[in-house]
ZAMARGU-4260 file (C-alpha; in steps of 0.2 Angstrom, whole numbers, plus 5000, padded with zeros to 4 digits):
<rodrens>
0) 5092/5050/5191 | 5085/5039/5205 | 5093/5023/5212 | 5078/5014/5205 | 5078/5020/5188
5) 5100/5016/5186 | 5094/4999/5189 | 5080/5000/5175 | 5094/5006/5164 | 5102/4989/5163
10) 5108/4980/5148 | 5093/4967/5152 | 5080/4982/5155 | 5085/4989/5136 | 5084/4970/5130
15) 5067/4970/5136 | 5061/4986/5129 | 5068/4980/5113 | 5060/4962/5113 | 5043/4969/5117
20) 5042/4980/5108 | 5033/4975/5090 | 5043/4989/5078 | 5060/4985/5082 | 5055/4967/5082
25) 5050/4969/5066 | 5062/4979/5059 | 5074/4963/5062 | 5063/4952/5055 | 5061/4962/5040
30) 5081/4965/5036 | 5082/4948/5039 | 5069/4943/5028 | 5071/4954/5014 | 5090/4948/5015
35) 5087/4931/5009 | 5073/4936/4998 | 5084/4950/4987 | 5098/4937/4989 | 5087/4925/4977
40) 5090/4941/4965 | 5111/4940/4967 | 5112/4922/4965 | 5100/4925/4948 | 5114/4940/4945
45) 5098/4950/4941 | 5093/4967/4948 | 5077/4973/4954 | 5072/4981/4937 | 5065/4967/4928
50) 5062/4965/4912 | 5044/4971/4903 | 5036/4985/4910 | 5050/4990/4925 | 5064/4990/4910
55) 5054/5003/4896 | 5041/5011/4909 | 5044/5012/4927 | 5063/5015/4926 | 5063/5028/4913
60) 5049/5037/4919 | 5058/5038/4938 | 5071/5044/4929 | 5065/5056/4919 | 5054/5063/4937
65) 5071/5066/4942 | 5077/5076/4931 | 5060/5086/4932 | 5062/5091/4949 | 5080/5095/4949
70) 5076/5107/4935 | 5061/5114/4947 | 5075/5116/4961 | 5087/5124/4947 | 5076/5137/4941
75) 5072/5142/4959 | 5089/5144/4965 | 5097/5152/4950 | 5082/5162/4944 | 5072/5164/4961
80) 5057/5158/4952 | 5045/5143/4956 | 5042/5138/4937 | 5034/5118/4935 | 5033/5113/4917
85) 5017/5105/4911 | 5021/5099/4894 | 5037/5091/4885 | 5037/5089/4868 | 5048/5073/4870
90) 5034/5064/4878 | 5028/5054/4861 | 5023/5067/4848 | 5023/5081/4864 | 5011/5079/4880
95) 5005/5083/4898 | 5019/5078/4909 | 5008/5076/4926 | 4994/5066/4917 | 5009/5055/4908
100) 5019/5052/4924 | 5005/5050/4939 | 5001/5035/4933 | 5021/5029/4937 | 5027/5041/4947
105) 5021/5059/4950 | 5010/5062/4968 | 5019/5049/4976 | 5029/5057/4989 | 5040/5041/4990
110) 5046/5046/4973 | 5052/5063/4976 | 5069/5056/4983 | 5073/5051/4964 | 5078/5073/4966
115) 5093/5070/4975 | 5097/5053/4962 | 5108/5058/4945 | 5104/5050/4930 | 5118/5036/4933
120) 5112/5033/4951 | 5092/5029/4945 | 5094/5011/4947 | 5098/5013/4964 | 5084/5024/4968
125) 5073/5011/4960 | 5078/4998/4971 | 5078/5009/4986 | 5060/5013/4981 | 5054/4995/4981
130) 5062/4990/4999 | 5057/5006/5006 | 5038/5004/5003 | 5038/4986/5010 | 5045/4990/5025
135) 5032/5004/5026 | 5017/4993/5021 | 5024/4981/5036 | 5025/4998/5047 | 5007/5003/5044
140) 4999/4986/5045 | 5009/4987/5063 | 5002/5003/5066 | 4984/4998/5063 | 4989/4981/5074
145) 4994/4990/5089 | 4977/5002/5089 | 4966/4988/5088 | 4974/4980/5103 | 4983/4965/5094
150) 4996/4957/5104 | 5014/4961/5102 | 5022/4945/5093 | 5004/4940/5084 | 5005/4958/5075
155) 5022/4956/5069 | 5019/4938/5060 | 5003/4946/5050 | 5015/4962/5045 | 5027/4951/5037
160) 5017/4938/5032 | 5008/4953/5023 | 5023/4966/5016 | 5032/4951/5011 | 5016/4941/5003
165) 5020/4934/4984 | 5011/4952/4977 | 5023/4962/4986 | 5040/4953/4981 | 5032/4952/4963
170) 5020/4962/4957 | 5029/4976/4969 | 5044/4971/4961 | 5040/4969/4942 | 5030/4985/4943
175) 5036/4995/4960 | 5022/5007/4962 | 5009/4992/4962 | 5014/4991/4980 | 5008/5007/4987
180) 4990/5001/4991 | 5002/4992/5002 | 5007/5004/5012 | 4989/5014/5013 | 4976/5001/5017
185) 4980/4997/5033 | 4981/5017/5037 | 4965/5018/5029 | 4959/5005/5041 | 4968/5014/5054
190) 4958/5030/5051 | 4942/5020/5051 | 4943/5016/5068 | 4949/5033/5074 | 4932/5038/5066
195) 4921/5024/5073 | 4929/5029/5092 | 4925/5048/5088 | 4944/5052/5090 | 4954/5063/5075
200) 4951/5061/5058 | 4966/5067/5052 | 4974/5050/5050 | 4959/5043/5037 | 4957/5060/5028
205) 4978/5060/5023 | 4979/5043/5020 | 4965/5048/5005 | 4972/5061/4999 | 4989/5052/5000
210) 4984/5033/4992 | 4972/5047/4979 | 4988/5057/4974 | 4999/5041/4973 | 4989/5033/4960
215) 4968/5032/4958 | 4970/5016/4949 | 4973/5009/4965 | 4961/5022/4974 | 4946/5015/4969
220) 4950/4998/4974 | 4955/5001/4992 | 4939/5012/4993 | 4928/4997/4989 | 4936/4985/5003
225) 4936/5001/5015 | 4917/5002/5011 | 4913/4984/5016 | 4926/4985/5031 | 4915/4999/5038
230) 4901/4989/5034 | 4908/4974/5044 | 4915/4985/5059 | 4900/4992/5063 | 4888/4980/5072
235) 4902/4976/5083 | 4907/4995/5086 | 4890/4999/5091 | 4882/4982/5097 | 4866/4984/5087
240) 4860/4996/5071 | 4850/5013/5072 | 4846/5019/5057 | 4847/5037/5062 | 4864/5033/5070
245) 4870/5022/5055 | 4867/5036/5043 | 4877/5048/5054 | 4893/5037/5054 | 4892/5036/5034
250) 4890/5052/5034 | 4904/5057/5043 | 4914/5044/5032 | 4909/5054/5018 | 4914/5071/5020
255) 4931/5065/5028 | 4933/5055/5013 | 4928/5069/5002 | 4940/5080/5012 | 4954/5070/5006
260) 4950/5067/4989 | 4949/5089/4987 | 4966/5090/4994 | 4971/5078/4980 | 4961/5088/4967
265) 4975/5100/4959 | 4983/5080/4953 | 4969/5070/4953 | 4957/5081/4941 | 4970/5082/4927
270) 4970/5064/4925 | 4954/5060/4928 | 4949/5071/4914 | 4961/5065/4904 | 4956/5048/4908
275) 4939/5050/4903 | 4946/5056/4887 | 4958/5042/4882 | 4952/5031/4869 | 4953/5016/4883
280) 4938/5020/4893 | 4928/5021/4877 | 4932/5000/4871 | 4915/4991/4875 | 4925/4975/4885
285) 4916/4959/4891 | 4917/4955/4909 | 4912/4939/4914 | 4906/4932/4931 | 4919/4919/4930
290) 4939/4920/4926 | 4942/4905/4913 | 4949/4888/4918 | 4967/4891/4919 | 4965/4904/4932
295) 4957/4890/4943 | 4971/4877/4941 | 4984/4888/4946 | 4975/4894/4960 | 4982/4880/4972
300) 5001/4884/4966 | 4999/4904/4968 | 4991/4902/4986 | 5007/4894/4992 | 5020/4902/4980
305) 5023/4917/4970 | 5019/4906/4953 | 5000/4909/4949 | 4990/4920/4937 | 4980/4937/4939
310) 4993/4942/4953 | 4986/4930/4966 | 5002/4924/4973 | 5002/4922/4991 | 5018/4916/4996
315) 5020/4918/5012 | 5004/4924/5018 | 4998/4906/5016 | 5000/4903/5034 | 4983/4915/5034
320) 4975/4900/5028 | 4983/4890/5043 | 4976/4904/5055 | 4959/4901/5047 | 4957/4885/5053
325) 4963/4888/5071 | 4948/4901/5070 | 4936/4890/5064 | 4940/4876/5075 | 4938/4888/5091
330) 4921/4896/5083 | 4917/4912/5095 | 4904/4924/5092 | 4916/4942/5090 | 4925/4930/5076
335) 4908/4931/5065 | 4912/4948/5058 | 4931/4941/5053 | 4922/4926/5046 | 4909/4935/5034
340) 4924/4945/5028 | 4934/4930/5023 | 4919/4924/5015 | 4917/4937/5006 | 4935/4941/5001
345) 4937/4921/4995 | 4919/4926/4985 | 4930/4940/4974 | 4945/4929/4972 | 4933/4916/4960
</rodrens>
């Protein structure tokens, strides 16, 4: 080692790598964040397994995946045989345990740590689950920061303003795996603009088939806003519109995205048959173009707090609305795009 590079190797040299640098930033903020907020929980004396659906669904389903893995790893090691069960008869009057658990648990490879959590240690999984895929969601809205160029300390306040908004500490709470699309959209986006630049595809394609595998409730949700984000990204990727070019990019979209969703297939088709087959989809249900009244008066409350209706609880990520204004006070042209999307996105919450 050089004279120079001992003297880059000083405690302040490491202090500046660390302070520039937007994970480990974040990774502070996080731990010191999710401190206070999980401490909210101990001064309650309650847990992260709430009542409702997290008490009779989540929890025993995550405990029962468990047990179905450990059985999968007991079988092989004592009988040398790679057996998976599909069907339990203890699953209501007997059922399809991929179809019963995907929904909760099974494709998620999150989930497949509960293997090495006994019955008596589920709880702890549980909670580990649900601190683990915030601090990813933060991870991969940093991820998709840093490639489009965002600056260091800007990227880090819109990560935790985003993996701690009031869905993520509540909805991701009171039901853990509603937290998911979490940690997928901003790699979805990520992927997008790895397409867009011509580069790999590799990221947008697994981060189908994994956000597909995990639950394709969600799926189809974060397809939608992808779609319309491609849609948005576009003029200012290639300045202007070509229609033979256009249709090129779509299409290339397309068969990446159709890439993904075969390597989800062997989960995905089960359920979407059996979906199709439930008595659920069949229900004739009213949607109107408006949510009622009571959805409007608690709108101001859930934008600056986690009490609200319909899941619309901000929290934290209030201070977007904040960043709004600066934008729209210092209107420029590149902003347009980000406006329109706004727009839009404030058109779907009424």
């Amino acid at each position: 080692m050089t004279l120079v590079e001992k003297e880059k190797r000083t405690f302040g040299y490491y202090v500046r790598r660390f302070t520039t640098n937007r994970f480990s930033i974040f990774t502070v903020l996080c731990l010191i964040t999710g401190f206070f907020v999980l401490l909210e929980y101990k001064l309650n004396g309650v847990g992260l397994i709430c009542k409702g659906d997290a008490a009779v669904q989540h929890y025993p389903a995550l405990a029962y995946y468990g047990e179905f893995l450990r059985e999968i790893v007991r079988t092989l090691v004592t009988e040398h045989r790679l057996v998976i069960p599909s069907w339990d008869m203890n699953i209501g009057y007997g059922g399809e345990i991929v179809t019963t658990l995907h929904y909760y648990c099974l494709g998620d490879p999150l989930t497949l740590i509960s293997v090495f959590f006994s019955e008596k240690d589920v709880e702890l999984c549980y909670s580990l689950l649900v601190i683990i895929r915030i601090y990813l969601a933060g991870i991969a809205m940093l991820c998709y920061c840093r490639h489009r160029g965002t600056a260091v300390y800007s990227s880090v306040a819109g990560a935790i303003a985003y993996c701690f908004c009031g869905y993520a500490v509540s909805a991701g709470i009171f039901h853990p795996f509603f937290a998911t699309p979490l940690v997928y959209f901003p790699l979805l986006l990520w992927g997008a603009e790895l397409i867009f630049e011509k580069k790999t595809p590799f990221v947008f394609i697994a981060s189908v088939a994994l956000s597909l595998l995990s639950n394709f409730y969600f799926f189809y949700m974060q397809v939608i806003f992808v779609i319309l984000y491609v849609l948005l990204r576009y003029i200012p990727v290639y300045g202007k519109i070509r229609i033979k070019e256009f249709f090129g990019v779509m299409m290339r979209f397309f068969l990446f995205a159709v890439a993904g969703m075969l390597i989800a297939m062997p989960v995905f088709l089960p359920n979407i048959i059996s979906l199709l087959q439930s008595d659920r989809v069949s229900v004739e249900r009213i949607i109107p173009l408006f949510y009622p009244d009571s959805y409007y008066e608690a709108l101001p409350e859930g934008i600056v707090s986690v009490f609200g209706s319909y899941y619309v609880y901000l929290s934290i990520s209030a201070v977007a609305v904040v960043a709004l204004f600066v934008m729209l006070s210092k209107f420029r042209k590149e902003n347009i795009p980000l406006i329109i999307a706004v727009t839009v996105l404030i058109s779907f919450l009424l």
